[in-house]
CHARMM internal coordinates of N, CA and C (Angstrom, degrees):
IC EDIT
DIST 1 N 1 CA 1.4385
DIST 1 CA 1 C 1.5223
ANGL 1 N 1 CA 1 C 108.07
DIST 1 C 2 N 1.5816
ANGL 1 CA 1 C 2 N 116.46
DIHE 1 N 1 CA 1 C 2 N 99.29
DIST 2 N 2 CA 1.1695
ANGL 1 C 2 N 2 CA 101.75
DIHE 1 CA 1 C 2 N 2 CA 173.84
DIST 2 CA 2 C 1.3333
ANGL 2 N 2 CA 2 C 143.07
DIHE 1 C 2 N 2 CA 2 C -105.29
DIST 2 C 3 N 1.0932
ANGL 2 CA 2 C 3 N 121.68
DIHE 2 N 2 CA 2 C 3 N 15.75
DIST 3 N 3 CA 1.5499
ANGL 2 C 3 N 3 CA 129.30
DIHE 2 CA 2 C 3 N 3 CA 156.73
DIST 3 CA 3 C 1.6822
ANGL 3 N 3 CA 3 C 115.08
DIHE 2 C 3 N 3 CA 3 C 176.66
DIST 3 C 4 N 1.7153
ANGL 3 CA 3 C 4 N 93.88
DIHE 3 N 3 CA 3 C 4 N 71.86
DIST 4 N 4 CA 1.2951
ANGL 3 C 4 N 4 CA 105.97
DIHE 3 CA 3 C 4 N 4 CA 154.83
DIST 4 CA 4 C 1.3020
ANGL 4 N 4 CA 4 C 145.16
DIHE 3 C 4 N 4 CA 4 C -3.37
DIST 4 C 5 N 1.2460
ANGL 4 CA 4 C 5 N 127.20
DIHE 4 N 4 CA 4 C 5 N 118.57
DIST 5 N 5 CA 1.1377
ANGL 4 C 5 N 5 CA 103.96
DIHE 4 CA 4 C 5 N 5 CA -174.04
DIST 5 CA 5 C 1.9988
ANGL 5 N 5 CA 5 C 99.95
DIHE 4 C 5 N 5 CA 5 C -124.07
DIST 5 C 6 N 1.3472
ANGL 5 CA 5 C 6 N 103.35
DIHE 5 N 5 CA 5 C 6 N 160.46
DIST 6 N 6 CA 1.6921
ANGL 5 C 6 N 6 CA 85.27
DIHE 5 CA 5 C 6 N 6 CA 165.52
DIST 6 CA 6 C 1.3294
ANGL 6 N 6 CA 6 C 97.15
DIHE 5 C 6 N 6 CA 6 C -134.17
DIST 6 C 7 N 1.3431
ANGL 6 CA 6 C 7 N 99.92
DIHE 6 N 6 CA 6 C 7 N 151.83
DIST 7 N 7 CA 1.6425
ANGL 6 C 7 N 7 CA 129.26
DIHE 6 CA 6 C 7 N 7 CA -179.69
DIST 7 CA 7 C 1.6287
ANGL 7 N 7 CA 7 C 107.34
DIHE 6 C 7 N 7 CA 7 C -142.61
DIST 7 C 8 N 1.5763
ANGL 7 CA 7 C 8 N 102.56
DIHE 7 N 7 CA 7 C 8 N 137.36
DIST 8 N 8 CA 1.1494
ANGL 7 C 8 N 8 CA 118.86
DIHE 7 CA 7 C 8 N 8 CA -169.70
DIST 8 CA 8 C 2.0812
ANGL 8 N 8 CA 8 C 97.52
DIHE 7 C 8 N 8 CA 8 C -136.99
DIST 8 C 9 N 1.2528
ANGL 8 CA 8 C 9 N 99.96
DIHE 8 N 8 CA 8 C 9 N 119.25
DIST 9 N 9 CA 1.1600
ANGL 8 C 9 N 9 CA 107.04
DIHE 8 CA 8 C 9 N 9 CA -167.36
DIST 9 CA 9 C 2.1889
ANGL 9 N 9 CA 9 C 100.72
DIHE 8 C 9 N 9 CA 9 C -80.32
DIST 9 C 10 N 0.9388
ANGL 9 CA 9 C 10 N 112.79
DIHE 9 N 9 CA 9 C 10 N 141.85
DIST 10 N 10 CA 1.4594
ANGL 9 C 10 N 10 CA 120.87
DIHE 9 CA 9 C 10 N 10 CA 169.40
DIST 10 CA 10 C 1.3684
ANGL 10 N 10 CA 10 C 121.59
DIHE 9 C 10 N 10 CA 10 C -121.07
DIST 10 C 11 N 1.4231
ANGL 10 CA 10 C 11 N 113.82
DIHE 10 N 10 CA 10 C 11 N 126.45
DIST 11 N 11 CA 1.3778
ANGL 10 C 11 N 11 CA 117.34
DIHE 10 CA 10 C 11 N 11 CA -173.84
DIST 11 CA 11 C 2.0832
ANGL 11 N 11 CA 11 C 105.48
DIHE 10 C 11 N 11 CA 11 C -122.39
DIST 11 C 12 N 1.1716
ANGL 11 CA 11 C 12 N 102.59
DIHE 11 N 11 CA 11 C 12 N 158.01
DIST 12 N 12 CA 1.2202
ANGL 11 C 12 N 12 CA 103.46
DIHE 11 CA 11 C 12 N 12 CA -157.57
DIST 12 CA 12 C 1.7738
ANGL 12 N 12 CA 12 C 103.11
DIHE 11 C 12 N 12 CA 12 C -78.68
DIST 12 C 13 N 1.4442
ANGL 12 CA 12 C 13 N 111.72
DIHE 12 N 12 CA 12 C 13 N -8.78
DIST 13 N 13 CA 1.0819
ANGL 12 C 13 N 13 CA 126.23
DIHE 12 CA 12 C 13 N 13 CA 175.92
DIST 13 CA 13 C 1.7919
ANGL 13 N 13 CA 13 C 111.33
DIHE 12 C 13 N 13 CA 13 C -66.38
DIST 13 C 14 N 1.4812
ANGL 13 CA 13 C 14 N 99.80
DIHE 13 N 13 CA 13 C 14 N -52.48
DIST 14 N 14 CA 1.6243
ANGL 13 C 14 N 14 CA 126.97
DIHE 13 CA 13 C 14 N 14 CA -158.00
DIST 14 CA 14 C 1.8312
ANGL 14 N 14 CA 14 C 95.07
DIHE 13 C 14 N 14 CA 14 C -48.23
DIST 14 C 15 N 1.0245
ANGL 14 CA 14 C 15 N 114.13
DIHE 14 N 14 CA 14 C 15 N 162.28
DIST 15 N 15 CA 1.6343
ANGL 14 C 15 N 15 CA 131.50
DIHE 14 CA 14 C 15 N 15 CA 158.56
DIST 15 CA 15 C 1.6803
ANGL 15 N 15 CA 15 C 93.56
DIHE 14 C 15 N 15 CA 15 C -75.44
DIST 15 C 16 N 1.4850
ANGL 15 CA 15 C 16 N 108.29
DIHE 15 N 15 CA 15 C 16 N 130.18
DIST 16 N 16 CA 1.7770
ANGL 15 C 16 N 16 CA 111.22
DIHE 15 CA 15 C 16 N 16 CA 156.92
DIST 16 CA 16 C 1.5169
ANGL 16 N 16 CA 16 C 119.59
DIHE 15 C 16 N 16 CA 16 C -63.36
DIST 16 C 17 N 1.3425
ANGL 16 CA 16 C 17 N 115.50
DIHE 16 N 16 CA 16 C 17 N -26.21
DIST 17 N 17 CA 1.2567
ANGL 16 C 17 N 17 CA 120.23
DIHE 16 CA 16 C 17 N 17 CA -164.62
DIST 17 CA 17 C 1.7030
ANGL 17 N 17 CA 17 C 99.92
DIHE 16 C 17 N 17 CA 17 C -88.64
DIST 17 C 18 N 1.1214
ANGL 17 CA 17 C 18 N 102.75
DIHE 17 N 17 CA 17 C 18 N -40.05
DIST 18 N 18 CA 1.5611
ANGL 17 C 18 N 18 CA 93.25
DIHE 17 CA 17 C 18 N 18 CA 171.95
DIST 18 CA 18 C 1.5981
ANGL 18 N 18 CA 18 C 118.45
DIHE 17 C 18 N 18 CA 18 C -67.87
DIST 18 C 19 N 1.4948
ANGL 18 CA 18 C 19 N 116.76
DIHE 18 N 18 CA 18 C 19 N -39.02
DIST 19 N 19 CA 1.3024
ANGL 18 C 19 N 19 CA 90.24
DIHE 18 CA 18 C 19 N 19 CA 176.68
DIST 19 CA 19 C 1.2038
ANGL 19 N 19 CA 19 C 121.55
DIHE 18 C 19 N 19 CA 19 C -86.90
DIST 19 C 20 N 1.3968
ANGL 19 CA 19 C 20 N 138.13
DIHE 19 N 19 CA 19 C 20 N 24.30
DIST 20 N 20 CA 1.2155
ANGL 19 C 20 N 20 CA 157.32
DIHE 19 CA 19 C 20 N 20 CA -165.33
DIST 20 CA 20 C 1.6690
ANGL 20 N 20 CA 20 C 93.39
DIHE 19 C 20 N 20 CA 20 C -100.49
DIST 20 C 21 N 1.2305
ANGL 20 CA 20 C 21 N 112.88
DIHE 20 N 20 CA 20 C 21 N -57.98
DIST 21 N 21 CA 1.7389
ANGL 20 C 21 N 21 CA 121.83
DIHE 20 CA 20 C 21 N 21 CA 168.26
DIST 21 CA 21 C 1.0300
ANGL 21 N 21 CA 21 C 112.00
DIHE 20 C 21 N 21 CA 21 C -38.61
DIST 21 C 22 N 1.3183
ANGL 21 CA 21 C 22 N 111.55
DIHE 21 N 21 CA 21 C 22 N -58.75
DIST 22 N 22 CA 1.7892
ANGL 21 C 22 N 22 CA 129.14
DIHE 21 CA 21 C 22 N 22 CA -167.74
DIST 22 CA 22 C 1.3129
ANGL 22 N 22 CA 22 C 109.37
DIHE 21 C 22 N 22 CA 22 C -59.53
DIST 22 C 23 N 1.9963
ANGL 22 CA 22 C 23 N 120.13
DIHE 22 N 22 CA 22 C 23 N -35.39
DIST 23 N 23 CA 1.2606
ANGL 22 C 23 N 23 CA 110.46
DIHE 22 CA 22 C 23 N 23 CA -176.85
DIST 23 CA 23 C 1.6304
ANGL 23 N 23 CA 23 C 113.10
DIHE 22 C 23 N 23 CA 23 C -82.31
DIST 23 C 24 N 1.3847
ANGL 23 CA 23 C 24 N 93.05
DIHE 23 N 23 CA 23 C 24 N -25.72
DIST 24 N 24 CA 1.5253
ANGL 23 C 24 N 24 CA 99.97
DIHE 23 CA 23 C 24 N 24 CA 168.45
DIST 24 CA 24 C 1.8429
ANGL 24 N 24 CA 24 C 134.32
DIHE 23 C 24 N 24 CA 24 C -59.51
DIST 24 C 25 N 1.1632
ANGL 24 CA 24 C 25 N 83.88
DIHE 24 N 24 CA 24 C 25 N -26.38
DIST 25 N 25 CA 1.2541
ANGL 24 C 25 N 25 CA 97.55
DIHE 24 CA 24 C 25 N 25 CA 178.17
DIST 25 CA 25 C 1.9411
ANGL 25 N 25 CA 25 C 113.98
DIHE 24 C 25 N 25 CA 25 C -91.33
DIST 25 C 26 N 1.1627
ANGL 25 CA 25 C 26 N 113.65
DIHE 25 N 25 CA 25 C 26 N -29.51
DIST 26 N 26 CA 1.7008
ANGL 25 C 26 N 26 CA 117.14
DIHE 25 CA 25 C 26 N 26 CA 176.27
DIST 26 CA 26 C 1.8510
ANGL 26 N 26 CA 26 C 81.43
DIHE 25 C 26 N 26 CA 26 C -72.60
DIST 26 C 27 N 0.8206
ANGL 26 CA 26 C 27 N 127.67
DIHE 26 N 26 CA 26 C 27 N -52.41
DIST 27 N 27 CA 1.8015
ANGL 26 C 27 N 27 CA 118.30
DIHE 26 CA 26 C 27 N 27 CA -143.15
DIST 27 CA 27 C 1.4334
ANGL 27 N 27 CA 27 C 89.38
DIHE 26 C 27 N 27 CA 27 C -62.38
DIST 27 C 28 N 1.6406
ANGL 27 CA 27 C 28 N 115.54
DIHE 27 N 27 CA 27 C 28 N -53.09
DIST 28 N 28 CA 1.8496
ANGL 27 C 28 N 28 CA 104.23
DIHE 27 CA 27 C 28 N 28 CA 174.32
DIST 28 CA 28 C 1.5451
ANGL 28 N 28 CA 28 C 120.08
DIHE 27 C 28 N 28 CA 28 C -53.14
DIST 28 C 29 N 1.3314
ANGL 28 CA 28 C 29 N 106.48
DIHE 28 N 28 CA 28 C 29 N -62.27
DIST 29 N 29 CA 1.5264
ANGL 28 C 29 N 29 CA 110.91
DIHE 28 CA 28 C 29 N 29 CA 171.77
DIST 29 CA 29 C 1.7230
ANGL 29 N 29 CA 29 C 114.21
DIHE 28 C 29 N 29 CA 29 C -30.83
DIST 29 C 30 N 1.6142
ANGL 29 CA 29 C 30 N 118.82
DIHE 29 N 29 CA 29 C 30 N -31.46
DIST 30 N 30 CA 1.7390
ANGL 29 C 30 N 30 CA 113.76
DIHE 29 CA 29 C 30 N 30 CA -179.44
DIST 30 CA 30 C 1.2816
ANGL 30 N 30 CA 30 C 104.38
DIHE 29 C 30 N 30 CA 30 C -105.71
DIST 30 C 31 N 1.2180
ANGL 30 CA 30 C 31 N 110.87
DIHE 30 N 30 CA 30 C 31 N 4.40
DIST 31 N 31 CA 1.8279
ANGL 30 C 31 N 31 CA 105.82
DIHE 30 CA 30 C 31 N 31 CA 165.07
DIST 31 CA 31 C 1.8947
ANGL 31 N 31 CA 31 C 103.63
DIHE 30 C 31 N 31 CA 31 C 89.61
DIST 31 C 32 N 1.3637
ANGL 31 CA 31 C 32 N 102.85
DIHE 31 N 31 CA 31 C 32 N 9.39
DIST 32 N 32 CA 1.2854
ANGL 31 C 32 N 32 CA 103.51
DIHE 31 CA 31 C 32 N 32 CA 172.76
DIST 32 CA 32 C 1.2768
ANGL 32 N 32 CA 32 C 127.17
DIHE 31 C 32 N 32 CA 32 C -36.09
DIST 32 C 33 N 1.8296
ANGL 32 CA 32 C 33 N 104.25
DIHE 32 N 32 CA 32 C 33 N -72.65
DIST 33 N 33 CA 1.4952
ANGL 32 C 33 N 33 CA 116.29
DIHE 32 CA 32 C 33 N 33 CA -171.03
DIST 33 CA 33 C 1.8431
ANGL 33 N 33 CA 33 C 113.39
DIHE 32 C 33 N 33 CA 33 C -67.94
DIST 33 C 34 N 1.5603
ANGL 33 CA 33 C 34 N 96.78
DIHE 33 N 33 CA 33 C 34 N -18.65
DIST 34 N 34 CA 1.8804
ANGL 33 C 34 N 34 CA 95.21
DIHE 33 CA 33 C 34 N 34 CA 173.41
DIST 34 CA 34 C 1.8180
ANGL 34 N 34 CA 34 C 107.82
DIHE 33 C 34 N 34 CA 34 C -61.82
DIST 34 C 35 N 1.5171
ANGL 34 CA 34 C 35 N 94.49
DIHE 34 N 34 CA 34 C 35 N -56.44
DIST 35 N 35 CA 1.7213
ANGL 34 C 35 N 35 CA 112.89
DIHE 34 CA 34 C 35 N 35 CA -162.49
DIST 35 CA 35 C 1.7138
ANGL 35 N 35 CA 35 C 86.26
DIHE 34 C 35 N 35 CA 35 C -49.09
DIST 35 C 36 N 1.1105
ANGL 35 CA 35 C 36 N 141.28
DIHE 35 N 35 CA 35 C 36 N -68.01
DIST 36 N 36 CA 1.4629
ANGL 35 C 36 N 36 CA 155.82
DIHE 35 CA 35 C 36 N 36 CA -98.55
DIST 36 CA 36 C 2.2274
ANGL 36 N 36 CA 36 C 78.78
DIHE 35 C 36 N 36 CA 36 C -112.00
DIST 36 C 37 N 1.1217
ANGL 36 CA 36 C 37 N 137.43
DIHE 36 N 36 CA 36 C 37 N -60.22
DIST 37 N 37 CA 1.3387
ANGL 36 C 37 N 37 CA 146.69
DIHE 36 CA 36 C 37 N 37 CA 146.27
DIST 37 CA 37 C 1.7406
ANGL 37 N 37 CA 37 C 109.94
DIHE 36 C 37 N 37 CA 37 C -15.30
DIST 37 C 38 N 1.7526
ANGL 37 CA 37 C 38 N 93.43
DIHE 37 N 37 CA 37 C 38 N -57.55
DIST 38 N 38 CA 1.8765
ANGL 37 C 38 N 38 CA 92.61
DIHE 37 CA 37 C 38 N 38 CA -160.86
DIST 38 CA 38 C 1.5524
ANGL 38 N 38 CA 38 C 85.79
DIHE 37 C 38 N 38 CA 38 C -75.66
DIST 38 C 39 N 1.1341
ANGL 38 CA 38 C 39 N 149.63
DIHE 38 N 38 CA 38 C 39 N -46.33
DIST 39 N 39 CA 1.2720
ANGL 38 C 39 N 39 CA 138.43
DIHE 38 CA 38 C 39 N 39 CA -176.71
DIST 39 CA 39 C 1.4680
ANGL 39 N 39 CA 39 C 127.49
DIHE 38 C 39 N 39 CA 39 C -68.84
DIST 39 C 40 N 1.6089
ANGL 39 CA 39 C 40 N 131.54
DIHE 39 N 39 CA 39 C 40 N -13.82
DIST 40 N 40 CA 0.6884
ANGL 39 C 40 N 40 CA 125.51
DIHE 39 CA 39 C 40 N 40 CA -178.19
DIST 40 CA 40 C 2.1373
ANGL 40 N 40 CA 40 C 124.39
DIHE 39 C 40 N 40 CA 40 C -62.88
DIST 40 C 41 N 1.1951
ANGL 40 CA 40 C 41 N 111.98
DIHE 40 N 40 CA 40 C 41 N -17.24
DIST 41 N 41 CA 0.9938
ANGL 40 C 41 N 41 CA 115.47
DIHE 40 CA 40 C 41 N 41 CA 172.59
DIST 41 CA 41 C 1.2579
ANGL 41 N 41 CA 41 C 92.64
DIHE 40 C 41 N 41 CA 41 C -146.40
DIST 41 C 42 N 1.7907
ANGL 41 CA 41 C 42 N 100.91
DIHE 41 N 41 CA 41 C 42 N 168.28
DIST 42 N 42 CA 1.5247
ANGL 41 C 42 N 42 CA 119.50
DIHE 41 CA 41 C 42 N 42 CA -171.52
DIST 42 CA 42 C 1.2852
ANGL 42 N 42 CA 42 C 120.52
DIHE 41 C 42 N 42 CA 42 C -130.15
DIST 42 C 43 N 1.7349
ANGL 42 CA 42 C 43 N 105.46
DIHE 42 N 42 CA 42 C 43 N 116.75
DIST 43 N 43 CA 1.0928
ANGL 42 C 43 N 43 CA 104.00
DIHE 42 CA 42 C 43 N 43 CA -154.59
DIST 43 CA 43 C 2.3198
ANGL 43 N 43 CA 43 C 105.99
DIHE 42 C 43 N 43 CA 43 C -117.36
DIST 43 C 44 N 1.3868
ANGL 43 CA 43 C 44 N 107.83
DIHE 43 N 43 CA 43 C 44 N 114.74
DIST 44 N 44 CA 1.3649
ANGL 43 C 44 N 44 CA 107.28
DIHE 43 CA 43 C 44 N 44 CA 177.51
DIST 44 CA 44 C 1.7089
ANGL 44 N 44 CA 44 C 124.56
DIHE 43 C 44 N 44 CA 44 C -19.92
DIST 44 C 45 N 0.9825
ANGL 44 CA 44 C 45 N 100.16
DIHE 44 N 44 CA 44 C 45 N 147.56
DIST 45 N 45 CA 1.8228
ANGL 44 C 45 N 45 CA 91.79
DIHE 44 CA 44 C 45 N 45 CA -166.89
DIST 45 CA 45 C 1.7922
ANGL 45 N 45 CA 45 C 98.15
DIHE 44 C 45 N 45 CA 45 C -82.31
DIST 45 C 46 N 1.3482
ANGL 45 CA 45 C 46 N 131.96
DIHE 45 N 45 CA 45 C 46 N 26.11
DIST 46 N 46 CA 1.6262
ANGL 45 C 46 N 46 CA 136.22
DIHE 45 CA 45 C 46 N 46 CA -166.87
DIST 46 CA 46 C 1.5972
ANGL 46 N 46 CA 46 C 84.88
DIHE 45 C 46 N 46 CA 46 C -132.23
DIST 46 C 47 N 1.5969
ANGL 46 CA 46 C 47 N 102.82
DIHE 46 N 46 CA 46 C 47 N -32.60
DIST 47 N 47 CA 1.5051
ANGL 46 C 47 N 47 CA 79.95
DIHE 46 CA 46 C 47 N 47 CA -171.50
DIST 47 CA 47 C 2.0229
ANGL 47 N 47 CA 47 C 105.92
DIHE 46 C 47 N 47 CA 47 C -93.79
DIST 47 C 48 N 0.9062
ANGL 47 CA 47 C 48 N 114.88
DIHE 47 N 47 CA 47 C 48 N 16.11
DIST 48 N 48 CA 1.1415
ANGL 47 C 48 N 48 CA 127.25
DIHE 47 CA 47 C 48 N 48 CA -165.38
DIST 48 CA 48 C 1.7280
ANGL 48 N 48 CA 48 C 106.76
DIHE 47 C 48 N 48 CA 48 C -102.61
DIST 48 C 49 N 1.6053
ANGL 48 CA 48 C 49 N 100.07
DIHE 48 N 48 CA 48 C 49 N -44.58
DIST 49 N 49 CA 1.2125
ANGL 48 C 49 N 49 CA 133.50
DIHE 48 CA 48 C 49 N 49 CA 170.89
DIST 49 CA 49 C 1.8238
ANGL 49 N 49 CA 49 C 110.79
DIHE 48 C 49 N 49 CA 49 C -45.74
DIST 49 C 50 N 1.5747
ANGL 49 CA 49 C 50 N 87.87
DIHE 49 N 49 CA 49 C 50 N -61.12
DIST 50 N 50 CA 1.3893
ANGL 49 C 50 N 50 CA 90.26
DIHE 49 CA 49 C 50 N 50 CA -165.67
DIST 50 CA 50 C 1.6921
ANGL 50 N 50 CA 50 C 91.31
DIHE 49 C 50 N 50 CA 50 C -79.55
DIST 50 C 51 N 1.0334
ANGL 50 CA 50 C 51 N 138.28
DIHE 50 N 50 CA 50 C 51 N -9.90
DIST 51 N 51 CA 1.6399
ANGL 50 C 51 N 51 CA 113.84
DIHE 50 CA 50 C 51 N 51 CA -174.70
DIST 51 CA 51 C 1.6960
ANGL 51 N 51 CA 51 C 103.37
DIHE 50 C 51 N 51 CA 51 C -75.97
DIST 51 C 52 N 1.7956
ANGL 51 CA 51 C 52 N 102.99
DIHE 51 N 51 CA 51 C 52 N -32.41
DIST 52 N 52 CA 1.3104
ANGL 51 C 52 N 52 CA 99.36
DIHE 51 CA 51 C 52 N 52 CA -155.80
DIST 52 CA 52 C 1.4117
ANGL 52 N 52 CA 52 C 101.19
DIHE 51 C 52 N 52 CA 52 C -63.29
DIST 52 C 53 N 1.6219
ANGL 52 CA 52 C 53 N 126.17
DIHE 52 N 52 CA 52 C 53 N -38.83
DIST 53 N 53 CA 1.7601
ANGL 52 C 53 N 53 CA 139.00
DIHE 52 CA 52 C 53 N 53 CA -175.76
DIST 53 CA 53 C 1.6331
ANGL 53 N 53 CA 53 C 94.33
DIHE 52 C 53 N 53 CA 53 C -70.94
DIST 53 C 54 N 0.7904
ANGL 53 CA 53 C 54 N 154.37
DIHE 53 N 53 CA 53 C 54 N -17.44
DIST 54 N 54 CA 1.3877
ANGL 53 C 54 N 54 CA 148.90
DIHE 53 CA 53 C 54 N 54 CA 153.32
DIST 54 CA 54 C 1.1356
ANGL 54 N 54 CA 54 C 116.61
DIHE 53 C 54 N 54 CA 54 C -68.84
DIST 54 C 55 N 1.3875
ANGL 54 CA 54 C 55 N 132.91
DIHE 54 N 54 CA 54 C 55 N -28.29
DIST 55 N 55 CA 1.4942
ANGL 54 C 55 N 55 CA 111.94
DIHE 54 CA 54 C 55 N 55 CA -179.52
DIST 55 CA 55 C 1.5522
ANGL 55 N 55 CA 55 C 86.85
DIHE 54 C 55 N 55 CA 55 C -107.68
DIST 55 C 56 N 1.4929
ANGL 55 CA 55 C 56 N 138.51
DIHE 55 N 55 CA 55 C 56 N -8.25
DIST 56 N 56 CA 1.3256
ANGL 55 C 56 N 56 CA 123.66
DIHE 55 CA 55 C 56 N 56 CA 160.83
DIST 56 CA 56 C 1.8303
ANGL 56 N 56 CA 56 C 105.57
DIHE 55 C 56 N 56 CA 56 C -56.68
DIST 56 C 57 N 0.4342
ANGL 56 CA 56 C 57 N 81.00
DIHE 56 N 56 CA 56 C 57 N -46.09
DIST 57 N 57 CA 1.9684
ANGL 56 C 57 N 57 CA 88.56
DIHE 56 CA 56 C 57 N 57 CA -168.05
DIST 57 CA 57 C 1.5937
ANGL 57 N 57 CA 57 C 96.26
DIHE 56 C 57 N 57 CA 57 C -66.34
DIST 57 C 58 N 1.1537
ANGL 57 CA 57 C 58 N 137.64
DIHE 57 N 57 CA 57 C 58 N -24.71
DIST 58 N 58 CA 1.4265
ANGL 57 C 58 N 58 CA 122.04
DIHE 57 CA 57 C 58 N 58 CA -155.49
DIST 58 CA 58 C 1.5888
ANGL 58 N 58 CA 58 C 82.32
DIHE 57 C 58 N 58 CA 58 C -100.10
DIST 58 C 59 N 1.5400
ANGL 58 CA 58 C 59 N 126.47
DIHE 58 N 58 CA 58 C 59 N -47.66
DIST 59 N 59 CA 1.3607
ANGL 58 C 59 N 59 CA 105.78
DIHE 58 CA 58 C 59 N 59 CA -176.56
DIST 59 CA 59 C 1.6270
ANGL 59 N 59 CA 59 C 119.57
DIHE 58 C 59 N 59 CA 59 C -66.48
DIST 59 C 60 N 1.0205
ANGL 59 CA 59 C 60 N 114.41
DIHE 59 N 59 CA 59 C 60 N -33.54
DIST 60 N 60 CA 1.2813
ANGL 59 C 60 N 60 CA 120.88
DIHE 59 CA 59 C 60 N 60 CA -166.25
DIST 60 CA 60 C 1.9065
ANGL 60 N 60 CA 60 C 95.61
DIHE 59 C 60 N 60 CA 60 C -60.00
DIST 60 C 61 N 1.4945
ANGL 60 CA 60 C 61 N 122.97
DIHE 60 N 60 CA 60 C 61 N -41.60
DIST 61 N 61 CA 1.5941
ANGL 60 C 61 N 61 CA 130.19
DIHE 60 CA 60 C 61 N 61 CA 174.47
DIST 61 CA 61 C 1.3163
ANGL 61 N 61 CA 61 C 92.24
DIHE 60 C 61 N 61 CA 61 C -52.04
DIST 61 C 62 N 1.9112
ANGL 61 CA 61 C 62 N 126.58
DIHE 61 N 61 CA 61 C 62 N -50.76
DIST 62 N 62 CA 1.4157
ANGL 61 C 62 N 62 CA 98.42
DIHE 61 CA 61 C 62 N 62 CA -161.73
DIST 62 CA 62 C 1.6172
ANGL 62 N 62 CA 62 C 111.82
DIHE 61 C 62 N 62 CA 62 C -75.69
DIST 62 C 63 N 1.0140
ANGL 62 CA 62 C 63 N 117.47
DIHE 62 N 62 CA 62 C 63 N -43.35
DIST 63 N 63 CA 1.6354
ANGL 62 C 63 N 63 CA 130.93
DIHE 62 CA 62 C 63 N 63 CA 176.77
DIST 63 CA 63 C 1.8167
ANGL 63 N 63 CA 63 C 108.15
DIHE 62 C 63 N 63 CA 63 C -24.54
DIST 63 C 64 N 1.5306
ANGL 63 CA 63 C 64 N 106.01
DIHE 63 N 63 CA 63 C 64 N -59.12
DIST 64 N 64 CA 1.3961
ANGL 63 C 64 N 64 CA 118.69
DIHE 63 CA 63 C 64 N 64 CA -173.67
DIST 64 CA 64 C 1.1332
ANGL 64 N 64 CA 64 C 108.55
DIHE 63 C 64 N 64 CA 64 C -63.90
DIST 64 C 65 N 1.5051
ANGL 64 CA 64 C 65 N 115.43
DIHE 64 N 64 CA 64 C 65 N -34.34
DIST 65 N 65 CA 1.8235
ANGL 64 C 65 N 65 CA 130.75
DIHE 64 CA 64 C 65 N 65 CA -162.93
DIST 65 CA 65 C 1.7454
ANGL 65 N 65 CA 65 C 91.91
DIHE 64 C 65 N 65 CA 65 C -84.06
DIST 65 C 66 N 1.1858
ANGL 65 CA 65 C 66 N 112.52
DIHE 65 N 65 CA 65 C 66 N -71.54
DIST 66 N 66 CA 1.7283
ANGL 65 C 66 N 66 CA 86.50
DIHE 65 CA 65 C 66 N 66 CA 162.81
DIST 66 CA 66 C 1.6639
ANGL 66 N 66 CA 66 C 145.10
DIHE 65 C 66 N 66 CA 66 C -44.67
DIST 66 C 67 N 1.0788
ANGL 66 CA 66 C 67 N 105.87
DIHE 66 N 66 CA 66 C 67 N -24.80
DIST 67 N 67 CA 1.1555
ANGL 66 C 67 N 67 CA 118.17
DIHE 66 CA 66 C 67 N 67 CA 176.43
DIST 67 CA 67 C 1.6107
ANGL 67 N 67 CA 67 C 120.39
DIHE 66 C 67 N 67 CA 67 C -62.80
DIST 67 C 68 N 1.4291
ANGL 67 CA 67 C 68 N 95.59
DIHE 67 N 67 CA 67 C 68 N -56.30
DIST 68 N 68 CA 1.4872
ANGL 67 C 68 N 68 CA 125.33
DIHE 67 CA 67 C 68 N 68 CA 170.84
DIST 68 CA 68 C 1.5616
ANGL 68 N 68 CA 68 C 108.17
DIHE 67 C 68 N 68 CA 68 C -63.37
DIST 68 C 69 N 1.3992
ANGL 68 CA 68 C 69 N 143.54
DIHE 68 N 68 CA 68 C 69 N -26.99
DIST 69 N 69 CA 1.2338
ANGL 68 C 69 N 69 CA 149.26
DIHE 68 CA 68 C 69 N 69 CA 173.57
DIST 69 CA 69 C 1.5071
ANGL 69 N 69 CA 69 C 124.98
DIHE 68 C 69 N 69 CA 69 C -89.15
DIST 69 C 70 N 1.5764
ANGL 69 CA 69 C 70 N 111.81
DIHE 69 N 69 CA 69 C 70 N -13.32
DIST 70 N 70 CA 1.5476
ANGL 69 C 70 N 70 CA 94.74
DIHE 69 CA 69 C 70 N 70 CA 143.47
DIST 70 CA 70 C 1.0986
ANGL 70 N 70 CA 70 C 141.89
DIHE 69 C 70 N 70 CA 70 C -107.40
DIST 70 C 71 N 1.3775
ANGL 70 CA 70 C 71 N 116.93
DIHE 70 N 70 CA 70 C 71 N 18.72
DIST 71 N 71 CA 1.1309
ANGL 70 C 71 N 71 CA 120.74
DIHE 70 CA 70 C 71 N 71 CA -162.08
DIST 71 CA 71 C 1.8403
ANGL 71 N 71 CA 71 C 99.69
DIHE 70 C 71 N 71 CA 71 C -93.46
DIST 71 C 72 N 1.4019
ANGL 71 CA 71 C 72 N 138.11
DIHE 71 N 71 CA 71 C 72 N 56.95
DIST 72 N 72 CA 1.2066
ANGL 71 C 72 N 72 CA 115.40
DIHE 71 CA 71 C 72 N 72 CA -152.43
DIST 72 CA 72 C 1.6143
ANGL 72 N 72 CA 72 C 92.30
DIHE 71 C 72 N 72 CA 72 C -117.26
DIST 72 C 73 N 1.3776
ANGL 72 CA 72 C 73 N 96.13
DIHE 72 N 72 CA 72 C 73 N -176.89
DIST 73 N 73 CA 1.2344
ANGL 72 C 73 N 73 CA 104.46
DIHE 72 CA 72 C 73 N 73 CA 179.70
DIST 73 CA 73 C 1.4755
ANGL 73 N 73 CA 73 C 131.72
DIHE 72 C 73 N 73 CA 73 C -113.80
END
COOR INIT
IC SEED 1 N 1 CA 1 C
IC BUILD
């Protein structure tokens, strides 16, 4: 799929507010509002680096920390 498009048809009948939903809802469904977020600022590929090993490490604490919390007595 190479460059999506969305279209939302309007009829003079339709509610605006509903198809206003409807467009809202395809733009999440194509990853719009993520893509449009990850670009809004620019972030070094070290500093990107280090967020990704930081939230590796924070789950891996919760994983163990559960692990370790049912085992009780």
């Amino acid at each position: 799929m190479k460059n999506p498009t969305i279209v939302v048809k309007v009829d003079e009948r339709s509610n605006i507010e509903k198809t206003i939903r409807k467009f809202k809802r395809l733009c999440e469904s194509y990853g719009v509002v993520k893509e449009y977020r990850k670009r809004q600022d620019y972030k070094k590929p070290s500093v990107k680096n280090k967020e990704k090993l930081e939230a590796a490490q924070k789950r891996r604490v919760k994983t163990t920390h559960r692990s370790v919390g049912t085992g009780r007595i």
